[in-house]
mmCIF file of the C-alpha atoms, coordinates in Angstrom:
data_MODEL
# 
_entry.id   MODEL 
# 
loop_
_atom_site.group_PDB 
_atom_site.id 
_atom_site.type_symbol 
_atom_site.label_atom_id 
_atom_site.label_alt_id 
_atom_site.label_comp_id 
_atom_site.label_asym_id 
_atom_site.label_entity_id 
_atom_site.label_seq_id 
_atom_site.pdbx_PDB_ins_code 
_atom_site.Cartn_x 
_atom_site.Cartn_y 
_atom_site.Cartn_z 
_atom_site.occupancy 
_atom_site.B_iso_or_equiv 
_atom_site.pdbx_formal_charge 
_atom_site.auth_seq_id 
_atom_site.auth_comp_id 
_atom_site.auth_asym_id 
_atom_site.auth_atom_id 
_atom_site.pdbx_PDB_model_num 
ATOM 1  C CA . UNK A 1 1  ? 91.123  88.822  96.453  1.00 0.00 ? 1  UNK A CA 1 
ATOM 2  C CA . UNK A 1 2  ? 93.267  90.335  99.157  1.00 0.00 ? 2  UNK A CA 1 
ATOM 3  C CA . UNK A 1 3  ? 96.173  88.982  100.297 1.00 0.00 ? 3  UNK A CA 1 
ATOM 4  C CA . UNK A 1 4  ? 97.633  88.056  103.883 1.00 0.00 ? 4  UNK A CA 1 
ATOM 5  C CA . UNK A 1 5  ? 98.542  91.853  104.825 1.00 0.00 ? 5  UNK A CA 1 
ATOM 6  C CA . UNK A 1 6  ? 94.657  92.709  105.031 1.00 0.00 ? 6  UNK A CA 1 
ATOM 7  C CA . UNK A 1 7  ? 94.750  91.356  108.489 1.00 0.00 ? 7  UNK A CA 1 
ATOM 8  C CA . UNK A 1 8  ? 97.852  93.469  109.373 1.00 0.00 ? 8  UNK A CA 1 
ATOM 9  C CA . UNK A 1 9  ? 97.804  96.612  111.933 1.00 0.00 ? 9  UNK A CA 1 
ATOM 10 C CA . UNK A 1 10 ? 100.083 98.602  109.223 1.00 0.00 ? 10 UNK A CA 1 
ATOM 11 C CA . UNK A 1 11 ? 98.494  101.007 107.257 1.00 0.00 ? 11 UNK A CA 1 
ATOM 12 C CA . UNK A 1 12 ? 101.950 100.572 104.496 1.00 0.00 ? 12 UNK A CA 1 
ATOM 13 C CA . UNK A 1 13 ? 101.126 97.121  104.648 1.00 0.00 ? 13 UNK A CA 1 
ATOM 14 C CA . UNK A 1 14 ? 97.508  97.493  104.365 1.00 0.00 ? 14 UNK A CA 1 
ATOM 15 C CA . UNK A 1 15 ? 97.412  99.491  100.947 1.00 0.00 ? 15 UNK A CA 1 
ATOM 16 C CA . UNK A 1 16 ? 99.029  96.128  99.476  1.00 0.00 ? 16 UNK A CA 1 
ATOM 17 C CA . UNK A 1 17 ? 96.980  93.742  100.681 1.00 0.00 ? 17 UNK A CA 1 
ATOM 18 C CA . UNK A 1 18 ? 95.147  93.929  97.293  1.00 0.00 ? 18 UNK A CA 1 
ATOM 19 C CA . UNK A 1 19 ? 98.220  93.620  95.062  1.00 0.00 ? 19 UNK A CA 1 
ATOM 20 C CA . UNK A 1 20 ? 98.294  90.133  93.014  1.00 0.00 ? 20 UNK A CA 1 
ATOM 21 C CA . UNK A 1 21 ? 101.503 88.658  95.002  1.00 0.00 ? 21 UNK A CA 1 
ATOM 22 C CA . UNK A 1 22 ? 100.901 86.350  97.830  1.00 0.00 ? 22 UNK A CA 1 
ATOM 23 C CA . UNK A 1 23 ? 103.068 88.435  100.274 1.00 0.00 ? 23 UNK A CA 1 
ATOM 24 C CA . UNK A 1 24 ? 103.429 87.326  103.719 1.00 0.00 ? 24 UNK A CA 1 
ATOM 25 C CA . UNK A 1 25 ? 104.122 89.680  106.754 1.00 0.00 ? 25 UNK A CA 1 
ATOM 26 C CA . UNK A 1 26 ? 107.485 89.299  108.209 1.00 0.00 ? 26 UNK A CA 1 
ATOM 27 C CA . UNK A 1 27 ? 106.860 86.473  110.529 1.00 0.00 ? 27 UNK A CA 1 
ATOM 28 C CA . UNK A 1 28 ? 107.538 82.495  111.643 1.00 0.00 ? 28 UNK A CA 1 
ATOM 29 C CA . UNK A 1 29 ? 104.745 81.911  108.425 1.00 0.00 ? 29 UNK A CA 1 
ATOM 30 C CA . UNK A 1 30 ? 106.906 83.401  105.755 1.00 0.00 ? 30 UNK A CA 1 
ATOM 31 C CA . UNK A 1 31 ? 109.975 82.020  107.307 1.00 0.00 ? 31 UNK A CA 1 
ATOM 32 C CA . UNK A 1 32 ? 108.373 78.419  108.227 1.00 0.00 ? 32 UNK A CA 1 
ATOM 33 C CA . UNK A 1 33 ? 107.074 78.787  103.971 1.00 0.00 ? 33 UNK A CA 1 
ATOM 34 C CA . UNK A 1 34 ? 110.443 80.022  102.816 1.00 0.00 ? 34 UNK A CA 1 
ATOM 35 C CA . UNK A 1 35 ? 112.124 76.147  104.786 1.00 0.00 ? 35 UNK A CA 1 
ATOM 36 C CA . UNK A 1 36 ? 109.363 74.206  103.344 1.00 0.00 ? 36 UNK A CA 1 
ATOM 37 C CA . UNK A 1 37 ? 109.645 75.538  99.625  1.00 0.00 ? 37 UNK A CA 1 
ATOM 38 C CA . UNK A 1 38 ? 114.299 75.448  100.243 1.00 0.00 ? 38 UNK A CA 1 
ATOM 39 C CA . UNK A 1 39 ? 114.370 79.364  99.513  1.00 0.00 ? 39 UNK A CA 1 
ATOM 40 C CA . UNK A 1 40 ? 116.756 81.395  101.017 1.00 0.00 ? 40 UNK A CA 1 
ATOM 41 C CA . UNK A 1 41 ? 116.062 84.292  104.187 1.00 0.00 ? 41 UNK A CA 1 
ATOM 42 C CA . UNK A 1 42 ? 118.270 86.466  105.369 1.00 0.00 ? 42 UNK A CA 1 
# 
């Protein structure tokens, strides 16, 4: 099942969107997740 980074313009990004890790694409999503779940960003 592929992941977020299917939908991104980046081929780099593109050749993981099948990897088994929910990644998110830099972005206010992963940083709005990261507040929600209390992880740290830089």
């Amino acid at each position: 099942m592929p992941n977020r980074l299917s939908r991104e313009t980046s081929p780099y990004l593109r050749q993981h969107a099948e990897n088994p890790v929910d990644w998110y694409p830099w972005g206010e999503e992963a940083f709005r997740r990261a507040r929600e779940e209390d992880k740290p960003t830089p």
